[in-house]
C-alpha positions in Angstrom: 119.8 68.8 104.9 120.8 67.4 101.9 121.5 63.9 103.6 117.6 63.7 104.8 116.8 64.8 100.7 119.5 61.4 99.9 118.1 59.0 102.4 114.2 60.1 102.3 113.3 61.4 98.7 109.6 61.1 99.0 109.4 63.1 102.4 111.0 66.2 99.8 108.9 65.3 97.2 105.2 65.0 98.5 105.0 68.6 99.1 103.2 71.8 98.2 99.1 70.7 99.3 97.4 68.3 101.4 96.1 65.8 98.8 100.2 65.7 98.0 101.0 65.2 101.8 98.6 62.3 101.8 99.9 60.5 99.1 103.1 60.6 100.0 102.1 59.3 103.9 99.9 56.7 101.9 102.6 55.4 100.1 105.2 55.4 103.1 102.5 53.0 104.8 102.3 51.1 101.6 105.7 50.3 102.4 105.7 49.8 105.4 103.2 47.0 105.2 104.8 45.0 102.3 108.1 45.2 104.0 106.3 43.8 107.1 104.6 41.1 104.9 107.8 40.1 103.2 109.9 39.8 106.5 107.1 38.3 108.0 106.8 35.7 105.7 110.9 35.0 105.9 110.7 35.1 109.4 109.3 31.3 109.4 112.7 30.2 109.0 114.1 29.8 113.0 117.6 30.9 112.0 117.0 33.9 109.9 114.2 34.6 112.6 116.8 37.7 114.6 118.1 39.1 111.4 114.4 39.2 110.1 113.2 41.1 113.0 116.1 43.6 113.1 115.4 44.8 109.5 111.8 44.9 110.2 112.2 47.1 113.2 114.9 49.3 110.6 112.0 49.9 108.1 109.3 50.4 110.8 111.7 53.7 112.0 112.4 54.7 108.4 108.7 54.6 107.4 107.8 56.8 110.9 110.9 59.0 110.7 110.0 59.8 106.9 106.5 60.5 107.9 107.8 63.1 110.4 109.9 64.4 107.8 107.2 64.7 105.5 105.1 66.5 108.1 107.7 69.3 109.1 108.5 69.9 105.3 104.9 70.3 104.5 104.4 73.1 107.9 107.9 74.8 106.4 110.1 73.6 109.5 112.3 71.9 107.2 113.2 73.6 103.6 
């Protein structure tokens, strides 16, 4: 447990109501999207092309995964 409070804080920290739980999924999204933007705009290089679209399948996991996270800590499945 402690592992998933290192590698997602803001899945632990969004908690306690639902105008906390959307914040938190808001700014996971937020994320998400800039990180998309960014790789996408590197991407336009042909070389760098794979090693852009690895990372941005790497963030597109973390930002679901810490979503789910988010979700079970908010319903108390994970404490």
């Amino acid at each position: 447990m402690e592992t998933l409070k290192k590698i997602f804080p803001l899945s632990f920290k969004y908690t306690g109501s639902v105008a906390n739980l959307i914040i938190g999924i808001l700014i996971y999204i937020v994320v998400g999207i800039v990180g998309g933007l960014v790789i996408g705009l590197t991407a336009l290089i042909p070389i760098i092309n794979i090693v852009c679209g690895l990372l941005g399948a790497i963030i597109d996991v973390y930002v679901i995964a810490g979503i789910v996270i988010q979700f079970l800590v908010h319903f108390k499945v994970l404490k």
